[in-house]
Each structure stands twice: as C-alpha cells, then as structure tokens.
C-alpha positions as CSV (number, residue, x, y, z in Angstrom):
1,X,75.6,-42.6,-53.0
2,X,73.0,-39.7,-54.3
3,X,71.7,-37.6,-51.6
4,X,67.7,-39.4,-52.0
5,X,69.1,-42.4,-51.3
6,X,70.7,-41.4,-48.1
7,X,68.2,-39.3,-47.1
8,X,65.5,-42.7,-47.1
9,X,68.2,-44.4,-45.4
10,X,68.3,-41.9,-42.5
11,X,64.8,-41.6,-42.8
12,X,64.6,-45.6,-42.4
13,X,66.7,-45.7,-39.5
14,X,64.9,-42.9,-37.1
15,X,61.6,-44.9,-38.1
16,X,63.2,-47.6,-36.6
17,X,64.0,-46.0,-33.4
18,X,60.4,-44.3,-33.0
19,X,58.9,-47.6,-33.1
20,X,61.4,-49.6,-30.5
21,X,60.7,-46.2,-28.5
22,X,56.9,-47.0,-28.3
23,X,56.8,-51.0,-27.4
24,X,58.4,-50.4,-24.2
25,X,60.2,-53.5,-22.7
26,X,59.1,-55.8,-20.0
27,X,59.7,-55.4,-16.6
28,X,62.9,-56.7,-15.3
29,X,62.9,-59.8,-12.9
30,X,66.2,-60.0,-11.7
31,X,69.1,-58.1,-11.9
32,X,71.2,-61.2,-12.7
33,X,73.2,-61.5,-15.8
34,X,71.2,-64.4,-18.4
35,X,72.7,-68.1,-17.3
36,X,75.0,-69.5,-19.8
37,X,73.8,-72.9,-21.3
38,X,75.7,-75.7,-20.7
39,X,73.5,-78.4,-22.2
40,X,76.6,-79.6,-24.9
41,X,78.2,-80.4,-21.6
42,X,76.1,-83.3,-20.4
43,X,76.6,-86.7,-20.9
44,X,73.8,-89.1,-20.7
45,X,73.6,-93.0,-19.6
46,X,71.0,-95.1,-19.9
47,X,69.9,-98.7,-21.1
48,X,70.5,-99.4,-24.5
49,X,67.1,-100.2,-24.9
50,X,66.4,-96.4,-26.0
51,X,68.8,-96.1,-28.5
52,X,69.5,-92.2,-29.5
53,X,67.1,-90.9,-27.2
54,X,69.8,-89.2,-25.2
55,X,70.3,-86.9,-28.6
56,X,66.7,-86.3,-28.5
57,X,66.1,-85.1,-24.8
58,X,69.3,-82.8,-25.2
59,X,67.5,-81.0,-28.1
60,X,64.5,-78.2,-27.6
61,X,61.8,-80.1,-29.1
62,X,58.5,-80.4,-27.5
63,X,56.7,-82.7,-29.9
64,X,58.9,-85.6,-29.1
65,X,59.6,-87.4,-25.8
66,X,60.9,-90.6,-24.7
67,X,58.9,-92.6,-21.8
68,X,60.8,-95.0,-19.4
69,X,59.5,-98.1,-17.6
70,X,58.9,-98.1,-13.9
71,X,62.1,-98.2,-12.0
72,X,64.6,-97.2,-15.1
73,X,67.5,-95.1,-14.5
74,X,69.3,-92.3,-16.3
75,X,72.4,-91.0,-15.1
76,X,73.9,-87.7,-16.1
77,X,77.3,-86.2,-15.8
78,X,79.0,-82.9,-16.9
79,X,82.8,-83.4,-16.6
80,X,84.0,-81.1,-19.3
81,X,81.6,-78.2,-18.7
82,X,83.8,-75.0,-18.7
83,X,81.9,-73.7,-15.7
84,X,80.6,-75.5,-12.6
85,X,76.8,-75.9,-13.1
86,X,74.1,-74.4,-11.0
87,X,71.0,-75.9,-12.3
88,X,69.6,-78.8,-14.1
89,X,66.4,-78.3,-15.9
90,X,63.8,-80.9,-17.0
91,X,60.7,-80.7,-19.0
92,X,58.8,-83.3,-18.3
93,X,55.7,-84.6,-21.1
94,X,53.8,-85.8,-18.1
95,X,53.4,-84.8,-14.9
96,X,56.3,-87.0,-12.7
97,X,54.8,-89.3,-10.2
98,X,57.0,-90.3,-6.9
99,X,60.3,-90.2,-9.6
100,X,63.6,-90.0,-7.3
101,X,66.3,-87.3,-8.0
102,X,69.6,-88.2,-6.2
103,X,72.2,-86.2,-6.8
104,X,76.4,-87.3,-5.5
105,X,80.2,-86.1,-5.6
106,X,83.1,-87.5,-7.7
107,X,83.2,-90.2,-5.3
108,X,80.1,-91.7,-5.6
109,X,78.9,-90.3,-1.7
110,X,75.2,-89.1,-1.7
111,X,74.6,-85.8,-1.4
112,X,70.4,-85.3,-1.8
113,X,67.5,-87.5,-2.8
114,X,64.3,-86.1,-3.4
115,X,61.4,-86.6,-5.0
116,X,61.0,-84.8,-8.5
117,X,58.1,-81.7,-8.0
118,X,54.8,-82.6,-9.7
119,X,55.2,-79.7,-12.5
120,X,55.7,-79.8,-15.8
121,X,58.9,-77.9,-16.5
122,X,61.5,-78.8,-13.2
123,X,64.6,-76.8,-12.0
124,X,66.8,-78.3,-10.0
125,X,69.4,-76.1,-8.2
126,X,72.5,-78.7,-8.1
127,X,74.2,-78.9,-4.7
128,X,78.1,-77.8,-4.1
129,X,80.4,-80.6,-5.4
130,X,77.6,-82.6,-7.4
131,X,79.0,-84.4,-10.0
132,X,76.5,-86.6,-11.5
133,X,72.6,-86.5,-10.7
134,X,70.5,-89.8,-11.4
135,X,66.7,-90.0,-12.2
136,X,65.1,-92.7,-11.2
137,X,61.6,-93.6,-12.4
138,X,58.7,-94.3,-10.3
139,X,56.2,-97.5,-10.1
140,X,54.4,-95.3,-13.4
141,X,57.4,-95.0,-15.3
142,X,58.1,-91.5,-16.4
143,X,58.0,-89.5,-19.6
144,X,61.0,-86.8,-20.5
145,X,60.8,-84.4,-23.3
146,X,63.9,-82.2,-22.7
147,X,67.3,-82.0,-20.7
148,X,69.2,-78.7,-20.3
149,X,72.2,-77.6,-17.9
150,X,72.7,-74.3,-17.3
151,X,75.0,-72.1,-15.1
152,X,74.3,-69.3,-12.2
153,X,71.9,-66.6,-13.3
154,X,68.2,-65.9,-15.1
155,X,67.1,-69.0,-16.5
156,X,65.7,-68.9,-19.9
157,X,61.6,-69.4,-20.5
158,X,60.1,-71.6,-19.8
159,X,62.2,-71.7,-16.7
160,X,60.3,-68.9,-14.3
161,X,61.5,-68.3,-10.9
162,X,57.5,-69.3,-10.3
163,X,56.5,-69.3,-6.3
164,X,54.4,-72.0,-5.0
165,X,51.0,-72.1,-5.9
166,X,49.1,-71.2,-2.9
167,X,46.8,-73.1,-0.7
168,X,44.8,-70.4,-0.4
169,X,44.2,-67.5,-3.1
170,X,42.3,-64.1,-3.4
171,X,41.4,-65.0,-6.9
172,X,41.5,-68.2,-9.0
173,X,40.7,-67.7,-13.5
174,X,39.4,-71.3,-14.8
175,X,40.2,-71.3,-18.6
176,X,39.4,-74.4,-20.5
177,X,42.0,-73.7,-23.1
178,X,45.6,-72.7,-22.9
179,X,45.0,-69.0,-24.3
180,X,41.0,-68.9,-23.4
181,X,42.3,-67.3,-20.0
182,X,43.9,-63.9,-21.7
183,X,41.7,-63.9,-25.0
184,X,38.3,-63.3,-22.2
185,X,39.9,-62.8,-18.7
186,X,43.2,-61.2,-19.8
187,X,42.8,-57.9,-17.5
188,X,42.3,-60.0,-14.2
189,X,46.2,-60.6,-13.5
190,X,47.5,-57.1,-14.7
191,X,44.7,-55.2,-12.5
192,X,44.4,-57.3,-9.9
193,X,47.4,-59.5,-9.3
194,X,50.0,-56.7,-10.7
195,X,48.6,-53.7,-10.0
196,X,46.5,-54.1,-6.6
197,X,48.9,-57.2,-5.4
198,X,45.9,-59.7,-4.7
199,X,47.5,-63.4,-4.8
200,X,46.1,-66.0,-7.1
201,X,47.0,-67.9,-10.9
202,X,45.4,-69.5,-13.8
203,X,43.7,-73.0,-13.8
204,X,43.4,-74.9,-17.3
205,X,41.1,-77.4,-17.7
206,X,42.2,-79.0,-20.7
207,X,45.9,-80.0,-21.9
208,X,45.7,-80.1,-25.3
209,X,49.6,-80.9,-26.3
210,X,52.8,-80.5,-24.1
211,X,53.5,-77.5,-26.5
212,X,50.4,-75.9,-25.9
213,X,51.3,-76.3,-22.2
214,X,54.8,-74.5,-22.8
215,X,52.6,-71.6,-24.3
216,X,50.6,-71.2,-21.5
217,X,53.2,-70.7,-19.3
218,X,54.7,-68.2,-21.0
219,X,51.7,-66.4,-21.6
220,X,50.4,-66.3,-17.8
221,X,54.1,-64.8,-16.5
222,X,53.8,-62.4,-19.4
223,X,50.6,-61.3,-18.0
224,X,52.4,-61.1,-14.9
225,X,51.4,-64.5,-12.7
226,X,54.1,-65.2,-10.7
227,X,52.2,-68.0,-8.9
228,X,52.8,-71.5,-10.2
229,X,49.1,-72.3,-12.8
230,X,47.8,-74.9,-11.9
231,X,46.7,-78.0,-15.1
232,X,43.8,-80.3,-14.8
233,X,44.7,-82.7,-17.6
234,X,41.3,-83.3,-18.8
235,X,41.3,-84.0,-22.2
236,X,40.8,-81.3,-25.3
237,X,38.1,-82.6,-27.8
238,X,37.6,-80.7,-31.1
239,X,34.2,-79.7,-31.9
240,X,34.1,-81.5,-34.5
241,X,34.9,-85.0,-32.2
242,X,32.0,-83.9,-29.6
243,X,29.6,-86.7,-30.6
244,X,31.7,-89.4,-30.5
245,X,34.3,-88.4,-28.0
246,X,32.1,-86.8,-25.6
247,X,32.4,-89.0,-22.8
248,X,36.0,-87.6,-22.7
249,X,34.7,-84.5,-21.0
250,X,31.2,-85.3,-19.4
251,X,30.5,-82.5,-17.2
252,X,30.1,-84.8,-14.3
253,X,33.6,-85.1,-14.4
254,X,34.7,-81.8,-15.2
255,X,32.4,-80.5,-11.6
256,X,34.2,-83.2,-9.8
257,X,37.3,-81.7,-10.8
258,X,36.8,-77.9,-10.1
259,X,35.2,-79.0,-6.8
260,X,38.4,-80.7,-6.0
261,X,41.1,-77.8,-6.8
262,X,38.4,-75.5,-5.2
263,X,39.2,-77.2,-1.5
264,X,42.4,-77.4,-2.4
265,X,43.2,-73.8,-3.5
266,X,40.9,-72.3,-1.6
267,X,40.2,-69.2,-4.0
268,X,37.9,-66.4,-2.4
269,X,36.6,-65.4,-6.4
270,X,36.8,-67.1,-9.1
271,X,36.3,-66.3,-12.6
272,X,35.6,-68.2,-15.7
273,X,34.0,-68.4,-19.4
274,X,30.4,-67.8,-20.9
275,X,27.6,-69.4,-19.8
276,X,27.0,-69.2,-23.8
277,X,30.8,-70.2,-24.3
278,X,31.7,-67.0,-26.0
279,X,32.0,-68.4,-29.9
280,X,29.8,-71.5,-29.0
281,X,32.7,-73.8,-28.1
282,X,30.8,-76.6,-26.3
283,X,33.7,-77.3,-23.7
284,X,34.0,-73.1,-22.9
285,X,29.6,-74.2,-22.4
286,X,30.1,-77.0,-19.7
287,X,33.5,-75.4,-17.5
288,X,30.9,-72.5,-17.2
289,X,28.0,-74.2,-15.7
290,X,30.1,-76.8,-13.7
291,X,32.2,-73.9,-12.1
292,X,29.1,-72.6,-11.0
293,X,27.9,-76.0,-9.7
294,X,31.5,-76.8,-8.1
295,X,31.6,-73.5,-6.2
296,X,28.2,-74.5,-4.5
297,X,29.0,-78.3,-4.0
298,X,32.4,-77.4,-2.9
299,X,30.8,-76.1,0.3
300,X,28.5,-79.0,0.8
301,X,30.1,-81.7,2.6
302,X,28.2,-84.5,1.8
303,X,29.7,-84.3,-1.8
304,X,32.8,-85.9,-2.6
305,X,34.4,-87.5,0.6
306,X,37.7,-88.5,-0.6
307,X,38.3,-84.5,-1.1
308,X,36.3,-83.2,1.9
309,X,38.6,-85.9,4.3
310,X,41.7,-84.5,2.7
311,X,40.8,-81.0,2.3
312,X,37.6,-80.4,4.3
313,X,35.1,-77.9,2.5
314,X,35.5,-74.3,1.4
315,X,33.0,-71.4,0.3
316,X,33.6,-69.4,-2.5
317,X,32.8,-65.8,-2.2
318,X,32.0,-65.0,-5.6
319,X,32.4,-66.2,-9.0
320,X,31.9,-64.0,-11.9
321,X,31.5,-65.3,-15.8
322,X,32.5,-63.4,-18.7
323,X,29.5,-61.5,-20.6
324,X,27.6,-62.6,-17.7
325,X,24.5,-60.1,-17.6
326,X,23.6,-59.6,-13.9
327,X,25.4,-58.1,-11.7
328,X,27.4,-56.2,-13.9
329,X,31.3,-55.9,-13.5
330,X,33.1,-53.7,-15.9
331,X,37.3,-53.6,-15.5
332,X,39.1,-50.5,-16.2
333,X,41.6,-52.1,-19.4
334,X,42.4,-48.4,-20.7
335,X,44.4,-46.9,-18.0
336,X,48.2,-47.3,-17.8
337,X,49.4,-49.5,-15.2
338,X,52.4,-48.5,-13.4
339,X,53.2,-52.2,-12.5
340,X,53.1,-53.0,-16.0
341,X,56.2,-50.5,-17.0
342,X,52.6,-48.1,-17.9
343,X,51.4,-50.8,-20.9
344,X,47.3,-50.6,-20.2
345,X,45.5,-53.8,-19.6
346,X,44.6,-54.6,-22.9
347,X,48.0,-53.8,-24.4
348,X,49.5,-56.7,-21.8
349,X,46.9,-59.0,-23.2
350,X,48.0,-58.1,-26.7
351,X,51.2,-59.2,-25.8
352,X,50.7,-61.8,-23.8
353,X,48.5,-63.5,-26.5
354,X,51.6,-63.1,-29.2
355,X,53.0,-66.1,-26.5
356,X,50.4,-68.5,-27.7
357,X,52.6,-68.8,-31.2
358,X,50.7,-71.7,-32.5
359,X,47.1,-70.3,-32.2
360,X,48.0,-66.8,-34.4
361,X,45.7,-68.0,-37.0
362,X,43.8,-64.9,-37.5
363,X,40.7,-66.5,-35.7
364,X,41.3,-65.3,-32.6
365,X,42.3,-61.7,-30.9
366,X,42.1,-59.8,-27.6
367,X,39.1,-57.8,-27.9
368,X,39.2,-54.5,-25.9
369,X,35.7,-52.6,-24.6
370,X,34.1,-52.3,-27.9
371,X,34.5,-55.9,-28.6
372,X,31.7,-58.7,-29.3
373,X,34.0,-60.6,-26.6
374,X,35.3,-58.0,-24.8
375,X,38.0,-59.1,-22.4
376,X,36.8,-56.6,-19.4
377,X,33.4,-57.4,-19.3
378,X,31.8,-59.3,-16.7
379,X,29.2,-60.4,-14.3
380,X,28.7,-62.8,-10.5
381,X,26.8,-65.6,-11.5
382,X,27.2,-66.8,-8.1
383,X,27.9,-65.0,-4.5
384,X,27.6,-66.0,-0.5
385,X,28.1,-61.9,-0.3
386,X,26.8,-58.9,-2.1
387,X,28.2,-58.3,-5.3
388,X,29.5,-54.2,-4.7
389,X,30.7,-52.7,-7.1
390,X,34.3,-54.1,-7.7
391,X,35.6,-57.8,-7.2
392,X,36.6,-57.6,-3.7
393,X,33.5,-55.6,-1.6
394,X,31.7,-57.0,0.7
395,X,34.1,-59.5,1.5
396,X,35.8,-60.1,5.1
397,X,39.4,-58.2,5.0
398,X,40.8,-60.8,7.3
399,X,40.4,-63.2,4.9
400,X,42.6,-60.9,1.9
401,X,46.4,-61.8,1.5
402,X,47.1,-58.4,1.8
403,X,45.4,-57.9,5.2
404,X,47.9,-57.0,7.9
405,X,46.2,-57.7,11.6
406,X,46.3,-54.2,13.7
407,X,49.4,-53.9,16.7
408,X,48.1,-55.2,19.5
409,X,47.5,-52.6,22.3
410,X,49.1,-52.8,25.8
411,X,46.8,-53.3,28.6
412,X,47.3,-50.2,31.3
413,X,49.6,-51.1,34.2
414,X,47.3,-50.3,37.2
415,X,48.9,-47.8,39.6
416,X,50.2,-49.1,42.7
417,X,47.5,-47.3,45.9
418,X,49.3,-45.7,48.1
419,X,49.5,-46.8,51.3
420,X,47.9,-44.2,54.3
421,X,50.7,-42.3,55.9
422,X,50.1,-41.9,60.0
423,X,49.0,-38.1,61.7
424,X,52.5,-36.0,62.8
425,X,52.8,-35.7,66.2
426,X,55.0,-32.6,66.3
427,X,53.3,-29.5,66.7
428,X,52.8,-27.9,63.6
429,X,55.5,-24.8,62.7
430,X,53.6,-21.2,62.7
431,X,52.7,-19.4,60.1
432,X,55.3,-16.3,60.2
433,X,53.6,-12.5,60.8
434,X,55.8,-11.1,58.0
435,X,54.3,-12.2,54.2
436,X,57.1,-13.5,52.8
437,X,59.0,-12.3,49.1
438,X,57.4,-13.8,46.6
439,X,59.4,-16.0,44.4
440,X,60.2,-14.7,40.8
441,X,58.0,-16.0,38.1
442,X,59.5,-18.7,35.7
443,X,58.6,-18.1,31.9
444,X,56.3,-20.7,30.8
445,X,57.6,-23.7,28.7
446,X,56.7,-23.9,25.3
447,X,55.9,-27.3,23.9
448,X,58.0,-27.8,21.0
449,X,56.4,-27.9,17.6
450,X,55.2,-31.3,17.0
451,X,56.8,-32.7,13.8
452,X,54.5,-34.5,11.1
453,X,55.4,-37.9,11.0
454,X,57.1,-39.1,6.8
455,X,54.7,-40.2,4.5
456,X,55.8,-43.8,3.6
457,X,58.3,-43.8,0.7
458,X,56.8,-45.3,-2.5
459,X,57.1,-49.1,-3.0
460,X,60.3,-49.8,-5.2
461,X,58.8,-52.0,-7.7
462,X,56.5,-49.0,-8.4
463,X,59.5,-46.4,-8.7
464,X,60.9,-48.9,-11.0
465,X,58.2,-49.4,-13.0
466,X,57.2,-45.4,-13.0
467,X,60.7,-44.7,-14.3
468,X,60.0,-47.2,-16.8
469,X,57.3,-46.1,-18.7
470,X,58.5,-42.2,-18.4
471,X,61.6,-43.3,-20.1
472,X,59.8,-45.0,-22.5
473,X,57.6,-41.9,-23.1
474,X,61.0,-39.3,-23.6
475,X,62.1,-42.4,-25.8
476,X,58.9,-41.9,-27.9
477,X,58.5,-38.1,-27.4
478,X,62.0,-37.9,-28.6
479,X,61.9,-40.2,-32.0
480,X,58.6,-38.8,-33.0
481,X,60.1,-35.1,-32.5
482,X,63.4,-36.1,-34.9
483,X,61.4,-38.2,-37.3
484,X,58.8,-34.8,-37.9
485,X,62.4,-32.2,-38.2
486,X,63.4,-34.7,-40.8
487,X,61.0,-34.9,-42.5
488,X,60.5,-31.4,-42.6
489,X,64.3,-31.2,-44.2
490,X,63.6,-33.4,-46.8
491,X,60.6,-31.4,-47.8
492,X,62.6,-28.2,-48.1
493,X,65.5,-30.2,-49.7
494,X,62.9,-31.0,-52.3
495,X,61.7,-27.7,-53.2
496,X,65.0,-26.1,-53.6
C-alpha cells in the first residue's frame, strides 16, 4: 500500500474520532445492562377469526394493528424462552378502555388481574412464577399494534421508565402537533425541568397517526421529560382539508378540552403556540387563543360542570405564547447545561427534533435566537400575578414542587417557679475577725473554636453530568490536537 494512501487512511480514521468526540452521548438512565428480547419466545392464542394477526402484532410495525371485539381474549405463553421473562410490553393503537390483564402459574391458579393503564405504549412487570398472561377486551373492544417480551434490564424506546403524570405541575407545554412542542418551546424542558428541576410534561392536542405518537415520545424523553405526556386525541386536519373538515377541530371543542386537562393537571404556567400560529398553520391559530380562553374559564366555575364536580376549578398563574410581544420572556438557549451532559438548549432541541424521523423534510428546523421562529422567545399573554422577569416570580413558593416547608420550631418549656423557702431559725454564724486566704485564681476557659458547618456535597446527577461533558471536552480537545500534528506530518512529508 503506497504511503498517500495510508496516510488518508489514518487521516480518515482520527476524523472519525474528532467528530464522535464532539456529539457527546446522552445521559445515562440506569446503570442496568440493555434487556434481552424475547419476543421469538411468545406464543399467541386467539380465535381464528384473525387469522395471521398473531405474526403481525409480534413484528415492529406501527402502521398496522389488529382491533378485537368487546370481550375477545388473547392468551399468551413463553414456554421455551431461554430466560424467565420480566416484562411484557404492549403498544396499543388506541388508548385501552377497562381491558383486563390477568396474569397465572403453570397450573392455571391466578396470580393478578388488573386493568390495563390508559397509555399508549404498556409495560407490564410479570409476577414470579407467571406462566401465561391473558388480555381480555373491554365493552369497546380494543386495538393492538405490537407485542414484545423482554427480560430484566433497560427496556428499549419507546419503553421509558416514565413516572406518572402528575396531578399537579409547575409547568404544562400545549403543542398541537407531535414535534410543534420542540420546533417553538424546545428550551422549556432542558432549562426548566432538567436543569432547575421544576415538574411538569408535554400535552399534544392532535394525534395525527400512532407513529407520529411513537415519535413524540421519543422526542419529549430526549428533551429530558420524565413525566408521562399527556394526548388529547383531537383530530389533525391538513390545511388543505380546513374548509371542509373544519368541524373536526371547532375551537369550542378544542377550549373545552384544555379547560378539562387544566383542572385535571393543575399546571401553575402554561405555555403554548402563536397567537399568529407561527407559519400560519390554522390549528397552531385556534390552540393559541383557546389556551388563553381555557386558562380563564378553567377558574370560572359556572363553566363546564361535569369537570368542575370531578375536578373542582383551578387558576392558572401564567401562560406565556411563543413570539408573544408583551411581556417579554427571553430563555437563555446558549449556555451549556450541566444536566444535559453540557449540550446547550438549542443543541438538545436539535437532537431531539432528529426523533421526529418522519417530519425531516427540510421544511422544518429548530431555530435558535436569530431565528424568524426562534425557539426561546416568548411572552404572558395571560397572568393572575405579575409577570417578573423569569417564568416563576411572583408566584407563591408553597405552591412550587420544589418547596420544602421550614422545621417546625419547639415551643420553650416554661421554667418550673420555685417554690418560697421559709426564714432560718438558727442564729446566723459570725463573720470571722481574721480576712481569710483568698482562694487561687482558676485560668479562664476558652471557648473552643466554633467549627463552620460542610457546605452540602453537590447533587450526584450533577457530578455525573459535570464529568460528562468534561470528558467529552478532553475527548474533543484531544482529537482536534492529533488531527492538527497530522496534518502537520503530512505537509512536511509532502515537501520533502
């Protein structure tokens, strides 16, 4: 091999490693080794009224899915998986209404029945000695796109470890889309939910497929949600269907909606789209005026009684559109996160955005500061407090998920009074005529020094992340350094 040739190989190679050293890698989750599939393991039972559709739902494909009558059963079983199973995971095409998940032994003995979790992609940890688990469909039916089986460990996406969504949240982002939430609002999560550790998730309007669903999952953890987000279902019409399929999203609906999850999540702020709907997209238009709307009904309790006798009312601190032109809110996107393994803002919305694989078209991109849709720009539309200068002023800190009520402080024990002692009756001893030796002076005691009390240690997801992005630094630091020295020896090499 001639000596050029091996020198562009070399060269080739170090290129490589200078750019893995600059995309440095997500944070870790878990410290668990990945869970082995064992979906080839299952075997499925069902009535032969569905033909192959057991090949189908063992198959990752999201744009098929096989829907049950009400009542219908499936039965699965693993008997020749090498390993004993941990968890069975189900992605579901629609959301499962009251369908029955009974699990039993070898024997036939039940060993749980629950009901399936309304969300859209299920994992269900399999008790001890399970042997075959049973759905049962509900008085709807049911709709399955997917079976999988896997062992102890991290589940594969879309399988997060997502907590609960919470029934009451710092901040809430309505995004019409799936991907509208990290094109505009994509530093909200990072800054505030990563970063700063206030609680709260995505809420999308519109489903537009089950795939588009998938992607929106993935997208929200890669911005670093870690609360369940929450889908509205309402239905996605084109543009170019808006005059004759608007009465699929009338905006009556769409403020009964958001007025609904509002008592029910019970966000503090809330943040959505353009009262101009950024590009002119006329659903972006009608989310942002009925989010404003719903945040003021929500509190009124004369609207809506079936939500107001299930979740009474609930005011809304603040809600803050993008581009919105008073009150001005301007988020920091540039500066390196330490929660985010020291990616900036806008470089987790980059990323995040790559998860939306079916909408990189080239007509859409994160736009940073300079942008004509700039992610980090904002403004409160609507407020029952002063707007301050960041998201969270002006409002009551009890009412934060970060606030910590002070140590309650011990009342003083009263001092018993001492009870009057009676006159001596003895003649008091005289006073001698001699002074008497005075006693030698003790040496004063010194106070010992007092000792400062230990700062706090840093948080350990901090250290961890710090360590991150200062090994990806050396990383880059270090392949930039050998990529300049060689090319330095190929320019010498070439004038000998």
């Amino acid at each position: 091999m001639k000596r050029s040739v091996r020198s562009r190989i070399v060269l080739f190679l170090f290129a490589i490693i200078l750019i893995l050293s600059y995309l440095p890698g997500t944070y870790a989750e878990s410290g668990e080794e990945p869970a082995n599939d064992l979906t080839r393991h299952l075997a499925v039972e069902q009535s032969g009224g569905h033909g192959n559709a057991h090949t189908r739902l063992l198959e990752n494909n999201l744009n098929e899915s096989e829907r049950y009558s009400p009542y219908e059963t499936i039965r699965l079983t693993w008997e020749n998986a090498p390993e004993a199973p941990a968890y069975l995971c189900i992605q579901w095409n629609e959301i499962p209404v009251n369908v029955l998940l009974r699990q039993t032994d070898a024997g036939g003995a039940l060993l749980s029945e629950v009901y399936a979790d309304p969300v859209y992609d299920a994992v269900i940890p399999l008790s001890k000695g399970t042997a075959a688990l049973t759905i049962a469909a509900g008085p709807k039916g049911m709709d399955l796109t997917r079976l999988a089986l896997f062992s102890e460990g991290t589940l594969p996406a879309p399988f997060y470890p997502w907590q609960d969504t919470p029934k009451g949240m710092d901040y809430l982002i309505v995004s019409t889309h799936p991907d509208d939430d990290v094109l505009f609002m994509g530093g909200v999560i990072p800054i505030y939910g990563m970063e700063r550790g206030y609680i709260g998730t995505v809420a999308y309007v519109t489903n537009p497929s089950r795939h588009r669903v998938n992607e929106a999952n993935k997208c929200a953890w890669e911005m670093g949600a870690r609360f369940r987000p929450i889908f509205l279902g309402l239905q996605d019409v084109r543009a170019d269907y808006k005059d004759t399929h608007s009465e699929r999203f009338l905006p009556e609906a769409v403020t009964l909606a958001l007025v609904r999850m509002l008592r029910e999540y019970r966000p503090l702020v809330v943040f959505s789209h353009d009262v101009n709907g950024e590009y002119g997209h006329w659903q972006h238009k009608i989310v942002s005026a009925a989010i404003r709307d719903a945040c003021r009904l929500c509190a009124d309790p004369t609207y809506d009684a079936l939500s107001y006798e299930e979740f009474g009312t609930w005011e809304v601190k603040k809600c803050y559109l993008h581009l919105y032109p008073d009150n001005p809110l301007v988020m920091d996107i540039g500066t390196p996160l330490a929660s985010m393994g020291g990616r900036t803002a806008i470089q987790v919305a980059e990323r995040a955005f790559l998860m939306h694989a079916s909408q990189q078209n080239g007509r859409h991109e994160v736009e940073g500061e300079n942008g004509r849709y700039a992610m980090n720009r904002f403004g409160m539309a609507y407020g029952t407090v002063d707007a301050g200068n960041d998201v969270f002023d002006n409002i009551d800190l009890t009412m934060l998920s970060s606030y910590t009520p002070p140590p309650a402080t011990p009342e003083p024990t009263p001092e018993p009074t001492p009870e009057p002692t009676q006159e001596p009756t003895a003649e008091p001893t005289p006073e001698p005529t001699e002074a008497p030796t005075p006693a030698p002076t003790e040496a004063p005691t010194v106070p010992p020094t007092a000792v400062p009390a230990a700062s706090p240690a840093p948080q350990a997801e901090t250290q961890k992340a710090l360590f991150s992005w200062l090994t990806a630094l050396v990383a880059f630091l270090t392949g930039a350094v050998m990529t300049a020295l060689l090319f330095i020896l190929l320019i010498l090499r070439r004038r000998r």
